[in-house]
DRENSE-922419 format. One record per residue: residue number from 1; residue in one letter; z, x, y of N, C-alpha, C in turn. Coordinates in nm, 2 decimals, always signed. Each point is the difference from the previous one (the first is absolute). Layout:
BEGIN
num=NUM&residuo=A&nZ=Z&nX=X&nY=Y&caZ=Z&caX=X&caY=Y&cZ=Z&cX=X&cY=Y $
...
//
This chain:
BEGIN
num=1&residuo=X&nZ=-1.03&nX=+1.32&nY=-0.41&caZ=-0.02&caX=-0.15&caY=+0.00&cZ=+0.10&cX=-0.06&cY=+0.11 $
num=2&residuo=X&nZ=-0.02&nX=-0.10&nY=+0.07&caZ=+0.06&caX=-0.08&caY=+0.11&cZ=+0.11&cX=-0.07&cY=-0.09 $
num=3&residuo=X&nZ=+0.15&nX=+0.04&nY=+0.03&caZ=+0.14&caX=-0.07&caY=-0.05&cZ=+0.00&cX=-0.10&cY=-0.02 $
num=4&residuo=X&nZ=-0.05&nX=-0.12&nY=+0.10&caZ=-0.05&caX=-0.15&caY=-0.09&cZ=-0.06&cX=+0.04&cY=-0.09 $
num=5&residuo=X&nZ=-0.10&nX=+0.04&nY=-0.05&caZ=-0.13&caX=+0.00&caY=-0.08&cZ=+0.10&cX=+0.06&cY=-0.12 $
num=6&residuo=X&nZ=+0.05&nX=+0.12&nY=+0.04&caZ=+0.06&caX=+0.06&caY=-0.14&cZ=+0.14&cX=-0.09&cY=-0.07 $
num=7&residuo=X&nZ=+0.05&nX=-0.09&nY=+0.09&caZ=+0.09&caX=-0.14&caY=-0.07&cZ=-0.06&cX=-0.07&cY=-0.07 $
num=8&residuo=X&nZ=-0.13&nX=-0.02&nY=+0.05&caZ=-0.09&caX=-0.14&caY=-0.08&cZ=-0.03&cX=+0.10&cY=-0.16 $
num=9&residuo=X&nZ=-0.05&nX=+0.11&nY=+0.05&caZ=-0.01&caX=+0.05&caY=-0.13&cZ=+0.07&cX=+0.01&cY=-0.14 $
num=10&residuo=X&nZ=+0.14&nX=-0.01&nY=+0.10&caZ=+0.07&caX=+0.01&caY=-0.17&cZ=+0.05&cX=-0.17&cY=-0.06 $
num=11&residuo=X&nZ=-0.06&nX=-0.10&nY=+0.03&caZ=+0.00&caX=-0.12&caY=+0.01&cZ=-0.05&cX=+0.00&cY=-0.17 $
num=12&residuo=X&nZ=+0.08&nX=-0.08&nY=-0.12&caZ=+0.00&caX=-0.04&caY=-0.11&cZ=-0.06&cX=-0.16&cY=-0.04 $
num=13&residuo=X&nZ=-0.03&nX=+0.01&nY=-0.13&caZ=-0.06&caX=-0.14&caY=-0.04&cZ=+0.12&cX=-0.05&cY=+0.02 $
num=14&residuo=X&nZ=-0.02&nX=-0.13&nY=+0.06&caZ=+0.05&caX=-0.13&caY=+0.06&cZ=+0.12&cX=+0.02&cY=+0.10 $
num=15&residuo=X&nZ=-0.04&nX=+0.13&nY=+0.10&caZ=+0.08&caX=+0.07&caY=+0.10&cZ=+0.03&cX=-0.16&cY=+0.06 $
num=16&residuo=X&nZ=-0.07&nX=-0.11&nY=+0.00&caZ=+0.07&caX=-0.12&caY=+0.12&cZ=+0.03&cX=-0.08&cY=-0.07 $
num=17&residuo=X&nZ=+0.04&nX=+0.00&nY=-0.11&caZ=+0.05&caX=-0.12&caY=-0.10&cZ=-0.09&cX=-0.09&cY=-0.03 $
num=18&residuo=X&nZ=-0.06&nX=-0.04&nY=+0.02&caZ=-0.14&caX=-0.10&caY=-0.06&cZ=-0.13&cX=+0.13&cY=-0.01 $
num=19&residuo=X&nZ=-0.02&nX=+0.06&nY=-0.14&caZ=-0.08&caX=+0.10&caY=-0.04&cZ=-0.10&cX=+0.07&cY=+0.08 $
num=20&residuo=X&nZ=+0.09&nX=+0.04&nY=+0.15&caZ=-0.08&caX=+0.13&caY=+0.10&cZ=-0.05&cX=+0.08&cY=-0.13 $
num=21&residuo=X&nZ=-0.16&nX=+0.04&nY=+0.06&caZ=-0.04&caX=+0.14&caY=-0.08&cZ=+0.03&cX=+0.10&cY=+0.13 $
num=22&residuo=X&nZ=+0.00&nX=+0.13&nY=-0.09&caZ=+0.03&caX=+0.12&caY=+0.06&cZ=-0.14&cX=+0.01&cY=+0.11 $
num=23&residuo=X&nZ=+0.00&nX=+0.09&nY=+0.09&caZ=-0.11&caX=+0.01&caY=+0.09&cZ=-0.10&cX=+0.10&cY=-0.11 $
num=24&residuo=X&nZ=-0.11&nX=+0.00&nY=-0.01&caZ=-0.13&caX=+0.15&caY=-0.07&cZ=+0.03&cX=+0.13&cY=+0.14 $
num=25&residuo=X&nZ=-0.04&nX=+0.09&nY=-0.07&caZ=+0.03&caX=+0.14&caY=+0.10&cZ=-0.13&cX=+0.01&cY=+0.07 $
num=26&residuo=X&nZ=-0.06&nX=-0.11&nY=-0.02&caZ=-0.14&caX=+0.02&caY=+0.10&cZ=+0.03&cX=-0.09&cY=+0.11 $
num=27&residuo=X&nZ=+0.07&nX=-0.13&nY=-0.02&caZ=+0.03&caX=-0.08&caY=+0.08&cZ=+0.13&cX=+0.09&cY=+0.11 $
num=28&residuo=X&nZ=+0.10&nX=+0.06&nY=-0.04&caZ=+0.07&caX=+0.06&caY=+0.08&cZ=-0.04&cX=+0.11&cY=+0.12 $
num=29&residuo=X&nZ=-0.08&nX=+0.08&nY=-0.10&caZ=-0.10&caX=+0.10&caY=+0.03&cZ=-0.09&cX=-0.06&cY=+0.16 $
num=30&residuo=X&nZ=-0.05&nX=-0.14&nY=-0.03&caZ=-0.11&caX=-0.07&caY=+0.12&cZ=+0.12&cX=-0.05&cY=+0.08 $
num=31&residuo=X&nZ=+0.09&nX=-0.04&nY=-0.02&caZ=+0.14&caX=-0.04&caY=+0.07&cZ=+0.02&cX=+0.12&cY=+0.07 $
num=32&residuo=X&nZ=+0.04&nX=+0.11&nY=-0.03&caZ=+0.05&caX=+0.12&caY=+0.05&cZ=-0.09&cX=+0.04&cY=+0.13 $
num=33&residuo=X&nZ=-0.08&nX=-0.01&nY=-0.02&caZ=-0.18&caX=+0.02&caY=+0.07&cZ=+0.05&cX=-0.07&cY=+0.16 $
num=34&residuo=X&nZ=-0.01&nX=-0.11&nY=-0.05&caZ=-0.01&caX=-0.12&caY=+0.11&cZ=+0.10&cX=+0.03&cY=+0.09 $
num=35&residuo=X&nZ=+0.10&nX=+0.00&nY=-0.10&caZ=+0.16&caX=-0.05&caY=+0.07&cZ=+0.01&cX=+0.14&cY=+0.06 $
num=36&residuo=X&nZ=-0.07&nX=+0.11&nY=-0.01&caZ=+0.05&caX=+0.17&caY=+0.09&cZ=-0.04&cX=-0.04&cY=+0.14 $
num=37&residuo=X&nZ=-0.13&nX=-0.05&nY=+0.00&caZ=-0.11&caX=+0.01&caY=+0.05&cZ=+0.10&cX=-0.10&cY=+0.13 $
num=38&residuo=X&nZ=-0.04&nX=-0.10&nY=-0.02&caZ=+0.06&caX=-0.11&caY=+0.05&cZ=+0.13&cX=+0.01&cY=+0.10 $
num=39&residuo=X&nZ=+0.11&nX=+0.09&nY=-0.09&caZ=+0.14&caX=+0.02&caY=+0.05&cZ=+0.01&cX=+0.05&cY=+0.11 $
num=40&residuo=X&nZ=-0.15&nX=+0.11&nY=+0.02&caZ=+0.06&caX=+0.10&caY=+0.10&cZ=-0.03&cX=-0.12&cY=+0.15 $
num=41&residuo=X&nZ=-0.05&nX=-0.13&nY=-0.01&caZ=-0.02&caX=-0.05&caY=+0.14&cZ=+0.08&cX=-0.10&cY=+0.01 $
num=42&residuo=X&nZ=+0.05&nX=-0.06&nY=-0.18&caZ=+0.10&caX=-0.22&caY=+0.03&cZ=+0.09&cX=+0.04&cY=-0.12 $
num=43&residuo=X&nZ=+0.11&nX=-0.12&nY=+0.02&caZ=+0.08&caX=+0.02&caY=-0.12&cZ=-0.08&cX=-0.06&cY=-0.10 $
num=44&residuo=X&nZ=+0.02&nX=+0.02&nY=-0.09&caZ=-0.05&caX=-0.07&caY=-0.15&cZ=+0.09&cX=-0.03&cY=-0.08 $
num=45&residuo=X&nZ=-0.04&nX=-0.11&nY=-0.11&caZ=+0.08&caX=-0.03&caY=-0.04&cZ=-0.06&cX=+0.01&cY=-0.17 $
num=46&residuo=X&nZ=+0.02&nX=+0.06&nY=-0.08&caZ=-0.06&caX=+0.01&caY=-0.11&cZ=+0.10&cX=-0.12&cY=-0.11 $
num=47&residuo=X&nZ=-0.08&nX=-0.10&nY=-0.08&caZ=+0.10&caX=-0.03&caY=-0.06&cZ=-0.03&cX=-0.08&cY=-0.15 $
num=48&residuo=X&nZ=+0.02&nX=+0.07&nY=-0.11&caZ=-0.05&caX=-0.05&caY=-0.10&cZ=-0.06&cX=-0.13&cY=-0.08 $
num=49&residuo=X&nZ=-0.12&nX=-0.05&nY=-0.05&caZ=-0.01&caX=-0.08&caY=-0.04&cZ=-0.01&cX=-0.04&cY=-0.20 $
num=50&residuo=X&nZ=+0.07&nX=-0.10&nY=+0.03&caZ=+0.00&caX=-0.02&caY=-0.23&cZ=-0.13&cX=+0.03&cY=-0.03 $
num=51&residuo=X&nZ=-0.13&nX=+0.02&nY=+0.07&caZ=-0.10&caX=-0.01&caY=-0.09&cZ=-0.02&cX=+0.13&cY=+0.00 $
num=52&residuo=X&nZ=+0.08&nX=+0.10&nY=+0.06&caZ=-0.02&caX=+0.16&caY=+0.00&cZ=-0.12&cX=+0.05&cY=+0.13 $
num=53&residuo=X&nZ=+0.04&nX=-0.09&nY=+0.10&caZ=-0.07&caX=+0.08&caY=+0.09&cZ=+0.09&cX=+0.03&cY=+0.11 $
num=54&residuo=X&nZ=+0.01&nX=+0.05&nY=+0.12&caZ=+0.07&caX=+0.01&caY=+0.08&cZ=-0.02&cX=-0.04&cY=+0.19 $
num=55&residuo=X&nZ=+0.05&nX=-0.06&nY=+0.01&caZ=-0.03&caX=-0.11&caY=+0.18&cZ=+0.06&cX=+0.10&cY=+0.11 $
num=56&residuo=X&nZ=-0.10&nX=+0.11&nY=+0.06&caZ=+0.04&caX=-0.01&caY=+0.09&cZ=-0.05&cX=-0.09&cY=+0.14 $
num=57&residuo=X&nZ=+0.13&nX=+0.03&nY=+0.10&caZ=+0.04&caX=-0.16&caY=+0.12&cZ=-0.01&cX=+0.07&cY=+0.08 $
num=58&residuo=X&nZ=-0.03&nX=-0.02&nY=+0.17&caZ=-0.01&caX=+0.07&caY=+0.09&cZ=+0.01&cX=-0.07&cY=+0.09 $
num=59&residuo=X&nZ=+0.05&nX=-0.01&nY=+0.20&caZ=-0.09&caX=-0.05&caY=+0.06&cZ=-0.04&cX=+0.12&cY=+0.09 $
num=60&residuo=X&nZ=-0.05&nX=-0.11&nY=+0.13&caZ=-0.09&caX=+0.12&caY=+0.10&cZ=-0.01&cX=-0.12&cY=+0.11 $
num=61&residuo=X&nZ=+0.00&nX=+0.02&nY=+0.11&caZ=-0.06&caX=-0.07&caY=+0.08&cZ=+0.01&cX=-0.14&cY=+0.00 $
num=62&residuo=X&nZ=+0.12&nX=-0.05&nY=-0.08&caZ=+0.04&caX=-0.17&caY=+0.00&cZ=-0.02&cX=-0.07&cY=-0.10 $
num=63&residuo=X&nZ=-0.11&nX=+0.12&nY=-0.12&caZ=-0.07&caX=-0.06&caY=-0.06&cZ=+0.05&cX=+0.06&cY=-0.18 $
num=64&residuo=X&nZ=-0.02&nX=-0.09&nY=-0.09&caZ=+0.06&caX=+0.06&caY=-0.10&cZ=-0.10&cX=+0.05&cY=-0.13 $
num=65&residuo=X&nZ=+0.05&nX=+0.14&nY=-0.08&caZ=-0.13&caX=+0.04&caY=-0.06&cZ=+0.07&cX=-0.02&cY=-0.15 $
num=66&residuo=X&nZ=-0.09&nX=-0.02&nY=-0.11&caZ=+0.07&caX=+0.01&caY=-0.14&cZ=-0.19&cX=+0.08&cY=-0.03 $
num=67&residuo=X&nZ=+0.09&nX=+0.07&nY=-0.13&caZ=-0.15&caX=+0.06&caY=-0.12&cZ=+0.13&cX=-0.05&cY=-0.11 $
num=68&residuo=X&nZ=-0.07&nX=+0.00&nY=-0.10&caZ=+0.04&caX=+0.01&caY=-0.16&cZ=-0.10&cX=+0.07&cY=-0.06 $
num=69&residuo=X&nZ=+0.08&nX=+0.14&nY=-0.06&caZ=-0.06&caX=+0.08&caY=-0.04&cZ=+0.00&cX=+0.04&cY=-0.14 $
num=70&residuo=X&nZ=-0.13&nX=+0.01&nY=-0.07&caZ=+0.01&caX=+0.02&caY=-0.16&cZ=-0.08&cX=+0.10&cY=-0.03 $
num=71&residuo=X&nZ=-0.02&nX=+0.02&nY=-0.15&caZ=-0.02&caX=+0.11&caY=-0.04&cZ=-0.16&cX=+0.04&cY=+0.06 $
num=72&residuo=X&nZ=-0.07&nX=-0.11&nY=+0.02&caZ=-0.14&caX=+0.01&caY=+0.00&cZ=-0.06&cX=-0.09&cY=+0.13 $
num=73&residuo=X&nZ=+0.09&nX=-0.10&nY=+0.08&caZ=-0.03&caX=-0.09&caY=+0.08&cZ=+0.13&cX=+0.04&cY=+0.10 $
num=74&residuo=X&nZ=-0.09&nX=-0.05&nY=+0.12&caZ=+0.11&caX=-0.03&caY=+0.09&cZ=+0.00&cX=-0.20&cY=+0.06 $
num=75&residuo=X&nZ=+0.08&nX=-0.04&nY=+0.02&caZ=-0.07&caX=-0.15&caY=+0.12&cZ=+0.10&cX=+0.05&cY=+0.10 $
num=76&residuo=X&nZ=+0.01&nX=-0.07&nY=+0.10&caZ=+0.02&caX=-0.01&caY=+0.14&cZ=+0.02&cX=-0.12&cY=+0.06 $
num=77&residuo=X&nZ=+0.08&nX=-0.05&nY=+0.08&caZ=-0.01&caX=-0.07&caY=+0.13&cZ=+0.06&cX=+0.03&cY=+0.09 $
num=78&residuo=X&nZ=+0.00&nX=-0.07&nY=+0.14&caZ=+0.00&caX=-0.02&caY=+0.08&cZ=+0.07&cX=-0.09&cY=+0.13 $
num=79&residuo=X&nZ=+0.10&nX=-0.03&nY=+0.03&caZ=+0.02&caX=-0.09&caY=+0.03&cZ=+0.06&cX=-0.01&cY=+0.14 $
num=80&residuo=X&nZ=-0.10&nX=-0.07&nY=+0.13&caZ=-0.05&caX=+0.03&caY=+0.09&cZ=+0.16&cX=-0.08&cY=+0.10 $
num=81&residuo=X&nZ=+0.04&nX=+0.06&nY=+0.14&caZ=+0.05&caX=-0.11&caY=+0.07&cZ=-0.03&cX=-0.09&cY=+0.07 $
//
């Protein structure tokens, strides 16, 4: 598992003081995925969210990338210069 990803994992109920849930091992699991894949070409920036999913950030070309990643969904944007 990718070092960020294995920090987020050991992340506890109300790891950010207003009742963060723990990430699911499926959501890390699709985190891990992305963020390998991803690493070998931009930095990323993987970074926990309270509702237990996890944001990775990116840019490329001027332009800035986010996913939020969960157990069963991904969303995405985009944000163009």
């Amino acid at each position: 598992m990718h070092p960020d990803i294995e920090k987020l994992a050991a992340l506890k109920d109300n790891w950010d003081g207003y009742d963060g849930i723990p990430m699911h091992l499926q959501t890390l699991k699709n985190a891990d995925a992305l963020l390998r894949a991803l690493a070998e070409r931009y930095r990323v920036d993987a970074t926990p969210m309270s509702n237990g999913t996890i944001m990775l950030e990116w840019a490329w070309d001027g332009d800035e990338y986010t996913l939020e990643i969960g157990k069963s969904l991904i969303s995405g944007m985009v944000a163009r210069k």
